[in-house]
MDTraj code that builds the backbone (N, CA, C; nanometers):
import mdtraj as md
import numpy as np

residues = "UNK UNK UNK UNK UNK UNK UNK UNK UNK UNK UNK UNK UNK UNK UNK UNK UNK UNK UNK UNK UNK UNK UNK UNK UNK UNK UNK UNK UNK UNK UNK UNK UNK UNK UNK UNK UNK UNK UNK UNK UNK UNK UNK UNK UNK UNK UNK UNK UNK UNK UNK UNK UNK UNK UNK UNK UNK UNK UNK UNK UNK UNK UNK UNK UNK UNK UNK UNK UNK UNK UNK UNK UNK UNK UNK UNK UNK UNK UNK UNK UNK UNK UNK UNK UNK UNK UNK UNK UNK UNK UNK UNK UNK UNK UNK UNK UNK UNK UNK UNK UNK UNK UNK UNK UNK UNK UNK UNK UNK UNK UNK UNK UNK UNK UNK UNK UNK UNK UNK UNK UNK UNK UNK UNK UNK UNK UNK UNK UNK UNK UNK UNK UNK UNK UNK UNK UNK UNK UNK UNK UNK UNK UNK UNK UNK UNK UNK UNK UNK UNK UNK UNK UNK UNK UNK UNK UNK UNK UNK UNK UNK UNK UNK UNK UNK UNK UNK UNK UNK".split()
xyz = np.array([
    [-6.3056, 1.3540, 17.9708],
    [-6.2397, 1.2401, 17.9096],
    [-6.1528, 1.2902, 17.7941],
    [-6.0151, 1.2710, 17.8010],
    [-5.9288, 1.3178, 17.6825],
    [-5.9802, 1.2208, 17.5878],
    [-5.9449, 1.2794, 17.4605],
    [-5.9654, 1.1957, 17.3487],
    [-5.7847, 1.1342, 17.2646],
    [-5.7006, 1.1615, 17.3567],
    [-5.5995, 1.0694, 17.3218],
    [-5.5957, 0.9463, 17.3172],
    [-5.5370, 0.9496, 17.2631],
    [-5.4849, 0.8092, 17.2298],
    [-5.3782, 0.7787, 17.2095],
    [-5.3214, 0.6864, 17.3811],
    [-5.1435, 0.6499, 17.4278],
    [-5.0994, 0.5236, 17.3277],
    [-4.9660, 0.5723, 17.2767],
    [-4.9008, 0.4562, 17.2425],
    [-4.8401, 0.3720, 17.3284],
    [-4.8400, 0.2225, 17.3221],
    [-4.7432, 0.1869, 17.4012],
    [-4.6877, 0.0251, 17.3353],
    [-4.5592, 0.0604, 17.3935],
    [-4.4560, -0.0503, 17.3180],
    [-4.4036, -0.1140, 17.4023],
    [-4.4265, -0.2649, 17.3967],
    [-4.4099, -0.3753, 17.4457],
    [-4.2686, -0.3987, 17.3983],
    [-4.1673, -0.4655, 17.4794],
    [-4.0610, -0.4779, 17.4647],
    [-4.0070, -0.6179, 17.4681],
    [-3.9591, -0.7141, 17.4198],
    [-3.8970, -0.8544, 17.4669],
    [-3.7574, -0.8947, 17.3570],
    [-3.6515, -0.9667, 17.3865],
    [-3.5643, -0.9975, 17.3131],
    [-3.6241, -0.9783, 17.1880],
    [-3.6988, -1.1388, 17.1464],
    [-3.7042, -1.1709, 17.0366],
    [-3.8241, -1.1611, 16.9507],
    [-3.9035, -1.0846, 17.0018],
    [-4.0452, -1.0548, 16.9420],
    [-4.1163, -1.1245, 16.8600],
    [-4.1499, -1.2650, 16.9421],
    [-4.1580, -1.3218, 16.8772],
    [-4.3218, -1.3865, 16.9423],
    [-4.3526, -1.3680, 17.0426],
    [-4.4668, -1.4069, 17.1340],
    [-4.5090, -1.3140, 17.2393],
    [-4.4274, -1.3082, 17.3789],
    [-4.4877, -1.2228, 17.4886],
    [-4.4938, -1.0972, 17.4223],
    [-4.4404, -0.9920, 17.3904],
    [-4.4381, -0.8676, 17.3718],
    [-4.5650, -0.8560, 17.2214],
    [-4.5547, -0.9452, 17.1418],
    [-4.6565, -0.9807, 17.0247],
    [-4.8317, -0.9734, 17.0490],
    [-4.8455, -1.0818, 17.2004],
    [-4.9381, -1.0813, 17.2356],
    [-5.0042, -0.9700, 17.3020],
    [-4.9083, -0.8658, 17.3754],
    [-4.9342, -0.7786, 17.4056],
    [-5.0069, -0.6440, 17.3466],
    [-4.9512, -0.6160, 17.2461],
    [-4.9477, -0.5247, 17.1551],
    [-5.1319, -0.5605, 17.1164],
    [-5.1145, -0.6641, 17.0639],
    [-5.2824, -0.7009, 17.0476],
    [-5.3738, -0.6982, 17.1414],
    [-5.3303, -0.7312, 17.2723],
    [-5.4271, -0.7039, 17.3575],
    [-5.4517, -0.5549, 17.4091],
    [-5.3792, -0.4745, 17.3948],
    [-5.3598, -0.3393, 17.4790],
    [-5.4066, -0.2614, 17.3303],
    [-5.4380, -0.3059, 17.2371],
    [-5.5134, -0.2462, 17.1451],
    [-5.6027, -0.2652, 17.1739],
    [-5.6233, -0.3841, 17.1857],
    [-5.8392, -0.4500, 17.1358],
    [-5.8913, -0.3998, 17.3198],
    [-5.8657, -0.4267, 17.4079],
    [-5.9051, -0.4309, 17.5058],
    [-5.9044, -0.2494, 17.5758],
    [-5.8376, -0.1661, 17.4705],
    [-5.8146, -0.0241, 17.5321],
    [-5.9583, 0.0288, 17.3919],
    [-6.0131, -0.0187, 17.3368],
    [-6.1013, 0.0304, 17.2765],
    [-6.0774, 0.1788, 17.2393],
    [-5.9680, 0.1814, 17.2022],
    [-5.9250, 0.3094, 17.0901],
    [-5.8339, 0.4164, 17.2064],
    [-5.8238, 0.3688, 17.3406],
    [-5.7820, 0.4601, 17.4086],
    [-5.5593, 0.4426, 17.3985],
    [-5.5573, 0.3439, 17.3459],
    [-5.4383, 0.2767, 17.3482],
    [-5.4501, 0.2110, 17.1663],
    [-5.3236, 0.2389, 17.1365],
    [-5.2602, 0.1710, 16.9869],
    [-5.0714, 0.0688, 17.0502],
    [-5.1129, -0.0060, 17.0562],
    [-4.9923, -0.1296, 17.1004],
    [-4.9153, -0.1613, 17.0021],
    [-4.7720, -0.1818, 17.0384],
    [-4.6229, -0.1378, 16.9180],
    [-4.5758, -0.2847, 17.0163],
    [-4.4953, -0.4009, 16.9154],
    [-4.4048, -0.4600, 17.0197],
    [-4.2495, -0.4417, 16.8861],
    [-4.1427, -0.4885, 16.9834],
    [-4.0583, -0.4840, 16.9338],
    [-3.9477, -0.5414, 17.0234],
    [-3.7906, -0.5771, 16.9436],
    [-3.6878, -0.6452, 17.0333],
    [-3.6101, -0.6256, 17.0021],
    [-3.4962, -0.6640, 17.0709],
    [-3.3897, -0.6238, 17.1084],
    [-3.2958, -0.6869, 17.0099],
    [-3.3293, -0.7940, 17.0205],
    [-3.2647, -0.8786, 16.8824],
    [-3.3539, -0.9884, 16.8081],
    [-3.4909, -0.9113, 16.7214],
    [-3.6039, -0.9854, 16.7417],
    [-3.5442, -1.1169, 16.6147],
    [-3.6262, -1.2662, 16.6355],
    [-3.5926, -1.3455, 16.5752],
    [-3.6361, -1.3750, 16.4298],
    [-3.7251, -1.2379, 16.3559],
    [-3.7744, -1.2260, 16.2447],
    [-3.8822, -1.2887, 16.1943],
    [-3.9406, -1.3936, 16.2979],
    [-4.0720, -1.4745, 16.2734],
    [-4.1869, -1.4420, 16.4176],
    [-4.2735, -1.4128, 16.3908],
    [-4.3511, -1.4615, 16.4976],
    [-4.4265, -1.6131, 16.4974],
    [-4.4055, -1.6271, 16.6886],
    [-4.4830, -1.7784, 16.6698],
    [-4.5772, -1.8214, 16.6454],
    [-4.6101, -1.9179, 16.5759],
    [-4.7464, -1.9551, 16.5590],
    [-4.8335, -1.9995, 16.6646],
    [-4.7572, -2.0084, 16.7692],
    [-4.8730, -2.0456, 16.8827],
    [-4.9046, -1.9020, 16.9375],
    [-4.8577, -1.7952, 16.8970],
    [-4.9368, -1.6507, 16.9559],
    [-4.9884, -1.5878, 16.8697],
    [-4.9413, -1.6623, 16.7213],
    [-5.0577, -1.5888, 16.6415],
    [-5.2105, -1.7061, 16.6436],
    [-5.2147, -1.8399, 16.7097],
    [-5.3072, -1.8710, 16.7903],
    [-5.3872, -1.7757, 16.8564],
    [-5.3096, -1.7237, 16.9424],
    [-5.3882, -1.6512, 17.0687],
    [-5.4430, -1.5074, 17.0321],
    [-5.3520, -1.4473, 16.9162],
    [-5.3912, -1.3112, 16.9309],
    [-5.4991, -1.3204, 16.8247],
    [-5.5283, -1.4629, 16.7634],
    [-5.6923, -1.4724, 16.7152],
    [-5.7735, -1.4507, 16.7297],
    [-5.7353, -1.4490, 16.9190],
    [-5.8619, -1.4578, 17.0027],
    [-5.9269, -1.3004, 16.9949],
    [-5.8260, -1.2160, 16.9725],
    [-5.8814, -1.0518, 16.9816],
    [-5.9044, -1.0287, 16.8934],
    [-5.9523, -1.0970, 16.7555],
    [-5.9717, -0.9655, 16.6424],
    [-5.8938, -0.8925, 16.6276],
    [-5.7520, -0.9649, 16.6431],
    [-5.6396, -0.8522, 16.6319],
    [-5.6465, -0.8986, 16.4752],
    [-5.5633, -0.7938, 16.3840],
    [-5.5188, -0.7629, 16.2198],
    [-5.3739, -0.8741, 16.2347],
    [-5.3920, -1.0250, 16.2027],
    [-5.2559, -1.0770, 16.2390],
    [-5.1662, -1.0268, 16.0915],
    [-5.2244, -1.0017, 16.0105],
    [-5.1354, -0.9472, 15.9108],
    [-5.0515, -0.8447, 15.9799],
    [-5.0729, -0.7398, 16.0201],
    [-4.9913, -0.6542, 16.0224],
    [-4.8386, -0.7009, 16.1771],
    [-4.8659, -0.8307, 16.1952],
    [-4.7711, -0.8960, 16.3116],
    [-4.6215, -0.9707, 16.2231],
    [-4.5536, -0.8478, 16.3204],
    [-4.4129, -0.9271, 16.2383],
    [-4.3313, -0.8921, 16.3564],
    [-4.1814, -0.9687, 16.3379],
    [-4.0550, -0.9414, 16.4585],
    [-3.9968, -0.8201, 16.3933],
    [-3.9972, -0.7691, 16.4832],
    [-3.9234, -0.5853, 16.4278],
    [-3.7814, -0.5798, 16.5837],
    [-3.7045, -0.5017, 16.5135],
    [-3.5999, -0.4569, 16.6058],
    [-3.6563, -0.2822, 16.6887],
    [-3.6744, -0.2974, 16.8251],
    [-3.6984, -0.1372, 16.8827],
    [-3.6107, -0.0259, 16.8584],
    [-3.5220, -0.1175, 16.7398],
    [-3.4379, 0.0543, 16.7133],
    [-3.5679, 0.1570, 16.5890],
    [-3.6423, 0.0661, 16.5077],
    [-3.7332, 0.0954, 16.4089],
    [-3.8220, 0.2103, 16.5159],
    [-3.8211, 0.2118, 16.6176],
    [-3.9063, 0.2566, 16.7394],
    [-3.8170, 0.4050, 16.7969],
    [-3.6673, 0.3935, 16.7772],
    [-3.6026, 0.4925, 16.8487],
    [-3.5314, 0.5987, 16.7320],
    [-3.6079, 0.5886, 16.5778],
    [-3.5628, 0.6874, 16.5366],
    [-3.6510, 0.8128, 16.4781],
    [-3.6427, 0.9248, 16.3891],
    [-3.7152, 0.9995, 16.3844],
    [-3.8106, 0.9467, 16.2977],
    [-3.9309, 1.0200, 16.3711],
    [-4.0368, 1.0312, 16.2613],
    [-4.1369, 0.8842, 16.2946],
    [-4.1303, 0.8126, 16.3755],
    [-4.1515, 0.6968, 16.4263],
    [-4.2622, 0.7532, 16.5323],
    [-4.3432, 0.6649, 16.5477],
    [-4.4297, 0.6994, 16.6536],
    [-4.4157, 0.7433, 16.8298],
    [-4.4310, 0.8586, 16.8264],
    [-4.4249, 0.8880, 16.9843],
    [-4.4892, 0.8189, 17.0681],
    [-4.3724, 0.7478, 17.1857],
    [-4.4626, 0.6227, 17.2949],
    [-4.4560, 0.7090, 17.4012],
    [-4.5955, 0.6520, 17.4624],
    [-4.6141, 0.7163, 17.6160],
    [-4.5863, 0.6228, 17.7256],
    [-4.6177, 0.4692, 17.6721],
    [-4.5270, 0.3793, 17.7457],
    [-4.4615, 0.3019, 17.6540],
    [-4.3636, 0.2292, 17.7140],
    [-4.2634, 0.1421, 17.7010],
    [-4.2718, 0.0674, 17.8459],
    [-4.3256, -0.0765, 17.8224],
    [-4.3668, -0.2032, 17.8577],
    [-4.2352, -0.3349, 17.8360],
    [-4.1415, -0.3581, 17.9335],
    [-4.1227, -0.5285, 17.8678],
    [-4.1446, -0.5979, 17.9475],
    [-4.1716, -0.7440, 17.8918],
    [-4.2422, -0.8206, 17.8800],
    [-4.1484, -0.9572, 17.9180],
    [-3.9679, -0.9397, 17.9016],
    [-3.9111, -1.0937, 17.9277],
    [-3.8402, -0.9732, 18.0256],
    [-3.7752, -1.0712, 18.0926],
    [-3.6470, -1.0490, 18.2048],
    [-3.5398, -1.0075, 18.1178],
    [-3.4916, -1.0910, 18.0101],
    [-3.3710, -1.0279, 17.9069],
    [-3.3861, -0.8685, 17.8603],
    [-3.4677, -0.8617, 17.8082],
    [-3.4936, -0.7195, 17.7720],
    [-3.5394, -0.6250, 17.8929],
    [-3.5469, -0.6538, 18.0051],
    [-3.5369, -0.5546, 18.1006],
    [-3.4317, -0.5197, 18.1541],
    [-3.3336, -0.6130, 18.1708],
    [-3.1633, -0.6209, 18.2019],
    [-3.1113, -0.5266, 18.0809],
    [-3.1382, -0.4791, 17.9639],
    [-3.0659, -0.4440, 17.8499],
    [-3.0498, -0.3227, 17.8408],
    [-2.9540, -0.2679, 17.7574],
    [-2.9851, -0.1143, 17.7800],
    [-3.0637, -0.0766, 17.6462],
    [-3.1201, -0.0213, 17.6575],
    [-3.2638, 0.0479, 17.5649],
    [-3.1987, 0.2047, 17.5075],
    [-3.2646, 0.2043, 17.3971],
    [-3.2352, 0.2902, 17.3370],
    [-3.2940, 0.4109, 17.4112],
    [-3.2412, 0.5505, 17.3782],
    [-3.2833, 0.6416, 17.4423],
    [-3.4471, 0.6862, 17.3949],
    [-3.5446, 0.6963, 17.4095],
    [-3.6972, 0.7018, 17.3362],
    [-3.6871, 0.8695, 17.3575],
    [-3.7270, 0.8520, 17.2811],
    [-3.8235, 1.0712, 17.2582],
    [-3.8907, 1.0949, 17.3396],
    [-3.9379, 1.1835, 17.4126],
    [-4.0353, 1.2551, 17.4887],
    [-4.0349, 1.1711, 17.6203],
    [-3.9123, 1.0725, 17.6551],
    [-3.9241, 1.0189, 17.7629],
    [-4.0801, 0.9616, 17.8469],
    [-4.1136, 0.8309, 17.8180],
    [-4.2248, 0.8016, 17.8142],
    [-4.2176, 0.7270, 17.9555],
    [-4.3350, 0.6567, 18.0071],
    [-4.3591, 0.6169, 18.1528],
    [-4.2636, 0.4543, 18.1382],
    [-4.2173, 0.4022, 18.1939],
    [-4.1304, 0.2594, 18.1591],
    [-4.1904, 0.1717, 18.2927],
    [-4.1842, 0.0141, 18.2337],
    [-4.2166, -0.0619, 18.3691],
    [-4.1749, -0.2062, 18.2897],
    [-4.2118, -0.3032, 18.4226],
    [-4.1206, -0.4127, 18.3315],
    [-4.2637, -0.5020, 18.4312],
    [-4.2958, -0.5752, 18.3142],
    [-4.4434, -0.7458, 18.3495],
    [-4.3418, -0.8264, 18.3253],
    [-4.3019, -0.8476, 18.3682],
    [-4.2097, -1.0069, 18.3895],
    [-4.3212, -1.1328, 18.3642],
    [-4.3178, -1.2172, 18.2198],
    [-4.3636, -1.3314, 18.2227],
    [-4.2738, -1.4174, 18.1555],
    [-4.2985, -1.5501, 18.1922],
    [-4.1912, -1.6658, 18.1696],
    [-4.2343, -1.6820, 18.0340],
    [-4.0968, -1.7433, 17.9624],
    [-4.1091, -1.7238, 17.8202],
    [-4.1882, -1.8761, 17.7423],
    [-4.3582, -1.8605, 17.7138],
    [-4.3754, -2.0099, 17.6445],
    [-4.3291, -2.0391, 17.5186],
    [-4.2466, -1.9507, 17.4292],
    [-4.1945, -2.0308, 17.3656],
    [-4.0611, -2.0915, 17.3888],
    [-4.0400, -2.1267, 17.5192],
    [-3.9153, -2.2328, 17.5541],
    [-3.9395, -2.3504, 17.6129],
    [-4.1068, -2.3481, 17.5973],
    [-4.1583, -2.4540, 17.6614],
    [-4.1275, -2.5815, 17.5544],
    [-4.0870, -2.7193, 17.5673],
    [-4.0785, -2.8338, 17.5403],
    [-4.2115, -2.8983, 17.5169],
    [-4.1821, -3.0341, 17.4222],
    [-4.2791, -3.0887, 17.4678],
    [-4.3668, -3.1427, 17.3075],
    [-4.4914, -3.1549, 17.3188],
    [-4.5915, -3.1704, 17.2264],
    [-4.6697, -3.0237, 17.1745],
    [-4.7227, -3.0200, 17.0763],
    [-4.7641, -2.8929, 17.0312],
    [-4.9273, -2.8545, 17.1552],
    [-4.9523, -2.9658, 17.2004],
    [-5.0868, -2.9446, 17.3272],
    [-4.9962, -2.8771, 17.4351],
    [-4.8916, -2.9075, 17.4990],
    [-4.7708, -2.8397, 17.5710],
    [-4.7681, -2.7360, 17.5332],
    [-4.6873, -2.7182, 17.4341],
    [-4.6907, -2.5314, 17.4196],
    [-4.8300, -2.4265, 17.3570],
    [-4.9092, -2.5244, 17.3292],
    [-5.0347, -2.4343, 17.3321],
    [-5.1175, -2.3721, 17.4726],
    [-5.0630, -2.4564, 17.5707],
    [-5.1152, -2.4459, 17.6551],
    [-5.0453, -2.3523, 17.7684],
    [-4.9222, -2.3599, 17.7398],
    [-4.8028, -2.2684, 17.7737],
    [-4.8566, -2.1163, 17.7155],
    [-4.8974, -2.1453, 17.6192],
    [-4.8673, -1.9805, 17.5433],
    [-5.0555, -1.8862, 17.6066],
    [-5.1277, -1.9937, 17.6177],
    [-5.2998, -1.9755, 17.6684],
    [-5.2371, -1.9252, 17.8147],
    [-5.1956, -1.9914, 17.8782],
    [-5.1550, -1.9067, 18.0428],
    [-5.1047, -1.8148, 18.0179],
    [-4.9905, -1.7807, 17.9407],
    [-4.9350, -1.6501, 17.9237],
    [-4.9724, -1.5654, 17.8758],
    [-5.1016, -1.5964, 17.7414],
    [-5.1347, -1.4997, 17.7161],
    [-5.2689, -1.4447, 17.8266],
    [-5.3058, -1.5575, 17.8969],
    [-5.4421, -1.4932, 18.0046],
    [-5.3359, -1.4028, 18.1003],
    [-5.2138, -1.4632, 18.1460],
    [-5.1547, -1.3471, 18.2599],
    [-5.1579, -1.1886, 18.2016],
    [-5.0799, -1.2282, 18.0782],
    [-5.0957, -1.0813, 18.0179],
    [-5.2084, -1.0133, 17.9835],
    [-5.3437, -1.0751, 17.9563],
    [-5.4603, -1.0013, 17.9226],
    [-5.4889, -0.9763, 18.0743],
    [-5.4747, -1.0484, 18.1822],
    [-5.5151, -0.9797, 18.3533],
    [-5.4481, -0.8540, 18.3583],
    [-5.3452, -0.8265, 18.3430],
    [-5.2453, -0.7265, 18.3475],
    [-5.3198, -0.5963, 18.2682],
    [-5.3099, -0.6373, 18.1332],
    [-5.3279, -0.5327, 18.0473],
    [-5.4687, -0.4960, 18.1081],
    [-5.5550, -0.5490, 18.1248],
    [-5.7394, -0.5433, 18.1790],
    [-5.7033, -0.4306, 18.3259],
    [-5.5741, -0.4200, 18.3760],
    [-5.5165, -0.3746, 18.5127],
    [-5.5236, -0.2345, 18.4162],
    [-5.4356, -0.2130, 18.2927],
    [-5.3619, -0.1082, 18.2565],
    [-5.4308, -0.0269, 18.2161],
    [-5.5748, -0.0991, 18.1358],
    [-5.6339, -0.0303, 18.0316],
    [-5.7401, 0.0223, 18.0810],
    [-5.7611, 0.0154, 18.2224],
    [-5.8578, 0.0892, 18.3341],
    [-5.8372, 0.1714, 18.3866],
    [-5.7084, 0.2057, 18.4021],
    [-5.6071, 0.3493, 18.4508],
    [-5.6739, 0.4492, 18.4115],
    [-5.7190, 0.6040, 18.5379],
    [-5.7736, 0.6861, 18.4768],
    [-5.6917, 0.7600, 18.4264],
    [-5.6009, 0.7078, 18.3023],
    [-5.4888, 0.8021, 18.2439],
    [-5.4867, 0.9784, 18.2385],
    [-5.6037, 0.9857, 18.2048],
    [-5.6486, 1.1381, 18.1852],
    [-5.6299, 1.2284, 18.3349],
    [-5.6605, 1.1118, 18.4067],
    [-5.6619, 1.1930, 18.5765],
    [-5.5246, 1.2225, 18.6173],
    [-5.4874, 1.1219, 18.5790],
    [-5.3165, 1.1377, 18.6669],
    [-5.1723, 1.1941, 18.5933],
    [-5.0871, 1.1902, 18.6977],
    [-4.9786, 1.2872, 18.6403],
    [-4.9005, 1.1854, 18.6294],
    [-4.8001, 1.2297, 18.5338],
    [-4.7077, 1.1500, 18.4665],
    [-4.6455, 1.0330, 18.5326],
    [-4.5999, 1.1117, 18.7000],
    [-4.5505, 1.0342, 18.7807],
    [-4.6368, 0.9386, 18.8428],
    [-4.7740, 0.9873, 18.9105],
    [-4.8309, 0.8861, 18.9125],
    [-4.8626, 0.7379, 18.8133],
    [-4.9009, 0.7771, 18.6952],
    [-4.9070, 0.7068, 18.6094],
    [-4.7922, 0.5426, 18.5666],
    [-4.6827, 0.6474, 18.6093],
    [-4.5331, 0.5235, 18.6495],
    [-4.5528, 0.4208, 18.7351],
    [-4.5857, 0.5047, 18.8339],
    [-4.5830, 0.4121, 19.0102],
    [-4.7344, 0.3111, 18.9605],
    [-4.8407, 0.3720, 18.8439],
    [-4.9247, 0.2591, 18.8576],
    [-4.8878, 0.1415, 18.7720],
    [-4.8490, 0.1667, 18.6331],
    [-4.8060, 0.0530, 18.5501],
    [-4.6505, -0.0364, 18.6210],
    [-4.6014, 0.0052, 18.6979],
    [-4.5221, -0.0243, 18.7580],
    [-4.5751, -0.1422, 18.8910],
    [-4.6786, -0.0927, 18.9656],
    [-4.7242, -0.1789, 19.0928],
    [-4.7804, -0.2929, 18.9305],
    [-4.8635, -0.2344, 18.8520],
    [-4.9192, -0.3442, 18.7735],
    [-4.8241, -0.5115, 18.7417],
    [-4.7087, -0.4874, 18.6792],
    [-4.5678, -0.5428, 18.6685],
    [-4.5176, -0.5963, 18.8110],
    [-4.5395, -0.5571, 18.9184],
    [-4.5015, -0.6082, 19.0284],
    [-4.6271, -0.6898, 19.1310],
    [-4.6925, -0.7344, 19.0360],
    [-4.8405, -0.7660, 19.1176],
    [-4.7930, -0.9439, 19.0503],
    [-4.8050, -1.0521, 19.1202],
    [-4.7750, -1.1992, 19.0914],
    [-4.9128, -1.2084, 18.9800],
    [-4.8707, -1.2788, 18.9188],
    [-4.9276, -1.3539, 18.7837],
    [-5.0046, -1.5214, 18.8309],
    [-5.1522, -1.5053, 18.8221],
    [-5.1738, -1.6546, 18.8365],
    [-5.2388, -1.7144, 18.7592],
    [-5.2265, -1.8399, 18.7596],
    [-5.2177, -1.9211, 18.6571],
    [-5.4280, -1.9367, 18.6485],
    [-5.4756, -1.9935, 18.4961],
    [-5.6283, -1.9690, 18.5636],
    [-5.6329, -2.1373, 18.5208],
])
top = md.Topology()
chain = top.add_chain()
for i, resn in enumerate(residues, 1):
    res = top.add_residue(resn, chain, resSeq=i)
    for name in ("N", "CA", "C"):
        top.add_atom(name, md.element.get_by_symbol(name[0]), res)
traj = md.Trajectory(xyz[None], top)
């Protein structure tokens, strides 16, 4: 069993929820084997309050949750990622900065709940599905026998992960 410990950075426009929630889960749920980074493309400088709801649920540190831009991510001296994760359709279409040490890339496509309408029971409930799709996913990622496999393998798995349908619970 290596005793590393992979970074990985969640990616979405506005970093403001999907990629947020992530980061917390692929921490708490990798039990030290994984440290989770999100960041965006053109993040909107607040995170939402309906995912700092959810990422309650992990004993995540919500203090340390803020909207950061992934350039904070692509310069020196910044933490080396082993993945790079996004999380909206916008930020997978985008072009990305070039990352260091060329890390494994894949794209979880989930629909965005904070564009959901409605009453605040509406988008709470929006943001609870999205964040369970993404904790199924990450529960996919954070079981990977990382240590076993080679780089390339490792792609083709977080990759089928991202291409596996999302259901609703």
């Amino acid at each position: 069993m290596t005793d590393k410990t992979f970074n990985v950075l969640f990616l979405c426009t506005g970093n403001s929820a999907r990629s947020i929630m992530a980061e917390a889960l692929v921490t708490t749920m990798g039990h030290g084997r994984f440290q989770g980074f999100s960041a965006g493309s053109k993040p909107g400088g607040k995170v939402n309050p309906f995912a700092i709801e959810q990422v309650k649920k992990t004993d995540y540190p919500i203090d340390t949750l803020r909207s950061k831009s992934w350039d904070e991510f692509a310069v020196s001296g910044a933490p080396h990622m082993d993945f790079i994760i996004t999380v909206c359709d916008n930020a997978a279409g985008e072009v990305c900065p070039i990352w260091p040490g060329h890390p494994a890339t894949a794209h979880w496509g989930f629909e965005d709940p904070a564009a959901v309408e409605g009453s605040d029971d509406d988008k709470r409930e929006a943001f609870e599905k999205i964040f369970k799709q993404i904790m199924a996913r990450m529960n996919a990622f954070v079981s990977l026998p990382l240590n076993m496999l080679e780089k390339h393998a490792i792609q083709q798995e977080i990759k089928k992960i991202g291409d596996t349908p999302v259901t609703s619970a």
